[in-house]
C-alpha positions as CSV (number, residue, x, y, z in Angstrom):
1,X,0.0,0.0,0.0
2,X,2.8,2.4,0.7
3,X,4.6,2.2,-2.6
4,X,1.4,2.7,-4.5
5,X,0.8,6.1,-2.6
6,X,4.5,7.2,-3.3
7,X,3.8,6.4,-6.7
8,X,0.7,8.4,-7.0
9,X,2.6,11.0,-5.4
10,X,5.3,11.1,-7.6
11,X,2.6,11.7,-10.4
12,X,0.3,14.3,-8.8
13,X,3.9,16.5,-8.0
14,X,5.7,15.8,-11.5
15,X,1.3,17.0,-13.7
16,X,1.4,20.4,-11.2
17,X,5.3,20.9,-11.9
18,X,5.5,20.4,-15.7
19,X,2.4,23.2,-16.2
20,X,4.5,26.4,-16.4
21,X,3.4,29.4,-14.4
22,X,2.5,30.8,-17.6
23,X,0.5,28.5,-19.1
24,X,-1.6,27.9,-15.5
25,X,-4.9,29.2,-14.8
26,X,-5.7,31.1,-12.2
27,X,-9.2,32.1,-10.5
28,X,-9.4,35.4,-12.3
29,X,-8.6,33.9,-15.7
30,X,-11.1,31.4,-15.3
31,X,-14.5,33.8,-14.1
32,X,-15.6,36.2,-16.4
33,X,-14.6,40.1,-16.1
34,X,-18.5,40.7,-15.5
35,X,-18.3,38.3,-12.4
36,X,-15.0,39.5,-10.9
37,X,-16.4,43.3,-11.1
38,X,-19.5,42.5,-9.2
39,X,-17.2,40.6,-6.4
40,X,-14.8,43.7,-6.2
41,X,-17.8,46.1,-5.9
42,X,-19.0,43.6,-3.3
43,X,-15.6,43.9,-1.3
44,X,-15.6,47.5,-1.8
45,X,-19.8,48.0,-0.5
46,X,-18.6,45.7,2.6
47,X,-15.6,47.4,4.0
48,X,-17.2,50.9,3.2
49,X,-20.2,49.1,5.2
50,X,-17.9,48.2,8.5
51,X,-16.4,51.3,8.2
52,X,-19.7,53.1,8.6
53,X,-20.4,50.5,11.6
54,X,-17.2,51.3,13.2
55,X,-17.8,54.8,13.2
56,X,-21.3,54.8,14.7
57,X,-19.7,51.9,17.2
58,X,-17.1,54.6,18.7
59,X,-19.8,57.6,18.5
60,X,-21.8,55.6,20.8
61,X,-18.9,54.7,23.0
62,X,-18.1,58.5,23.3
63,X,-21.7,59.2,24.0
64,X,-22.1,56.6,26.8
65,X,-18.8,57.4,28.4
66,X,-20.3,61.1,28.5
67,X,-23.4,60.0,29.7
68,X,-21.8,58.2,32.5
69,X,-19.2,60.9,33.8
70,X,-22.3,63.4,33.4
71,X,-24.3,61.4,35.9
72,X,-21.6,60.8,38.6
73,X,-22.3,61.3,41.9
74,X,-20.5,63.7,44.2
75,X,-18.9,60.7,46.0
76,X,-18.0,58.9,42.8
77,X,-16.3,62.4,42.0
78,X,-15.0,63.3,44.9
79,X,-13.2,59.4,44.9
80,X,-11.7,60.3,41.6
81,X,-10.4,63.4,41.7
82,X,-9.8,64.5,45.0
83,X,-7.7,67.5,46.1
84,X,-6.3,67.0,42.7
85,X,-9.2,69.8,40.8
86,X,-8.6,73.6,41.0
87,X,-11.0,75.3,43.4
88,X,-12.9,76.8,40.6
């Protein structure tokens, strides 16, 4: 059994070697220019569509942060700043 896998092997490596790189196909070659423009215009409408989600995700991160020091209580900001604030 394991000299008949070497041998297939042997023939798998030596088909893929004797293509040259010229002469292979690759993905692009092989769909049409129509198909591969819709896919980059896909790519393109999905980043510009995470970078619209990223933006409103740190907007709202901002605005809760806000929202949070705004309702402190005196304790909470007396415990963080202290003595350290100006008197005015």
């Amino acid at each position: 059994m394991g000299k008949k896998r070497k041998q297939q092997q042997r023939v798998d490596n030596s088909v893929t070697a004797s293509l040259p790189k010229q002469e292979a196909v690759t993905l692009a070659d092989q769909l049409g220019g129509d198909v591969l423009a819709k896919l980059k215009a896909a790519k393109q409408d999905l980043t510009a569509k995470e970078q619209v989600a990223e933006e409103e995700r740190q907007t709202k991160l901002a605005f809760e942060r806000k929202q949070r020091e705004k309702n402190k209580s005196f304790e909470e900001l007396l415990n963080e700043y202290g003595d350290k604030g100006s008197k005015f």
